[in-house]
N, C-alpha and C positions, 0 to 999 in steps of 0.2 A: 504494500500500500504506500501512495507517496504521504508527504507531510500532509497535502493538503486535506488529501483523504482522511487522516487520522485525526485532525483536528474539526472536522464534519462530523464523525464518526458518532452516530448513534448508542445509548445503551446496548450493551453486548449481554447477552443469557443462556446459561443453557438447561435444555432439559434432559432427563434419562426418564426413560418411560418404557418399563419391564410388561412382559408379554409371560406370564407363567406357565409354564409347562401344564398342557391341555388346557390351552386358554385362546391358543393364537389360531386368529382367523383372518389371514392375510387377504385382503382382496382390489387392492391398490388403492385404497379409498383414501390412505393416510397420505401415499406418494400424490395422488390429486389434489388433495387440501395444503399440502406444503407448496406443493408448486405454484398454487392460484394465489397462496398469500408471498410469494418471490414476486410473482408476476404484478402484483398489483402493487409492488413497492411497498408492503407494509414489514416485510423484512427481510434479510440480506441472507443465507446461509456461508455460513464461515466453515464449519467444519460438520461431518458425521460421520459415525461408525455406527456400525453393527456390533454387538455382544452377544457373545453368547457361553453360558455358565453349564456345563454337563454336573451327571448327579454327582462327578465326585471332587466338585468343585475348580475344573480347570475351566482358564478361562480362554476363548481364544475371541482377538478383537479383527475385526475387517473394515479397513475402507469404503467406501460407497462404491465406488470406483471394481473391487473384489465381488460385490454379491451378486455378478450374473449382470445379464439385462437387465439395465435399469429406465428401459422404455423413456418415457419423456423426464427424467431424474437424469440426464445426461447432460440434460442444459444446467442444472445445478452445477454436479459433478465438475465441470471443468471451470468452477469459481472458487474450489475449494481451499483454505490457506493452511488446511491439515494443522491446526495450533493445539488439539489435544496431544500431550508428552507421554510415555509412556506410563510416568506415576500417575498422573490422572486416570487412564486406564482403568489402573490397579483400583486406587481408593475407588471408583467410579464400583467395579464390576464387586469389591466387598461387599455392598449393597444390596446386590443380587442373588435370586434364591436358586438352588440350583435345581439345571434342570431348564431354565427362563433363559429368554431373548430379552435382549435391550436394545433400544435405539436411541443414541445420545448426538443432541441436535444444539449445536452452539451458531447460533445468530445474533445479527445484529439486531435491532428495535429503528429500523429506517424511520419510521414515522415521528420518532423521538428527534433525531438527528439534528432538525434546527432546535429546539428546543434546548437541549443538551450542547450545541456551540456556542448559541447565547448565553447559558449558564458560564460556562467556561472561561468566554471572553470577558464577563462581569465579575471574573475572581472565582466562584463558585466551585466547590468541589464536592462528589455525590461519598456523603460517610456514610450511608448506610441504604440499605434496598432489601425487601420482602418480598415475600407471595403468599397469600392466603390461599390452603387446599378449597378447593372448590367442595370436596365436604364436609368443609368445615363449616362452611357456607351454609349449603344445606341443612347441615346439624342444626346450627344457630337458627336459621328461619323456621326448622319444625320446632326445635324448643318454646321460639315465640310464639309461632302459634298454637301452642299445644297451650301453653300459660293462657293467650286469649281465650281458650276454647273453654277451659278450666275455672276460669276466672281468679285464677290461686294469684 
């Protein structure tokens, strides 16, 4: 990336998102929802692998680029900056139950981007960032409403 690029540069995230063992039902649906949100600019992919943990806990990691035909994941594919290190890998695939597929997906946050330069050129520096599980979410909303319902 040049300078310019990097000081444009959008929030970076990633996710790992485990498929357990009799659980995966692959049918490209995930490859067309990443790619429709590449294509419409709302974010960049930087790097992905494949995981995958056998039952006696070896892990073996593959490139995007390694898992076959990657159909229209080839326009991705050749943007890739490969920045996962080998430790990352490691602590990544700890996580994992054995047995499960992973797919770990580091992007940028494009949408973010001017937002995040503006910050930057104002002085501003990002100490801290979350994400709320989505059921956690949910939890929370039935709790509420279950209290409504209750009137406790």
């Amino acid at each position: 990336m040049s300078e310019y690029e990097l000081s444009e540069l959008g929030p970076v995230d990633y996710l790992v998102i485990e498929f357990p063992a009799g659980h995966q039902n692959f049918r490209g649906e995930i490859a067309e929802e990443l790619l429709r949100l590449a294509e419409a600019g709302t974010i960049r992919v930087i790097d992905a692998i494949i995981l995958t943990k056998d039952e006696d806990g070896n892990v073996d990691a593959s490139e995007l680029a390694d898992a076959g035909d990657l159909g229209e994941l080839v326009k991705l594919e050749a943007e890739l900056a490969e920045l996962l290190a080998a430790e990352d890998v490691e602590k990544l695939a700890n996580a994992m139950d054995p047995g499960s597929v992973a797919g770990v997906l580091v992007y940028e946050n494009v949408w973010a981007g001017p937002f995040a330069s503006a910050t930057r050129r104002a002085g501003g520096q990002l100490i801290a960032n979350g994400r709320i599980p989505i059921q956690a979410i949910i939890a929370s909303l039935e709790a509420d409403e279950a209290l409504e319902t209750t009137g406790a």
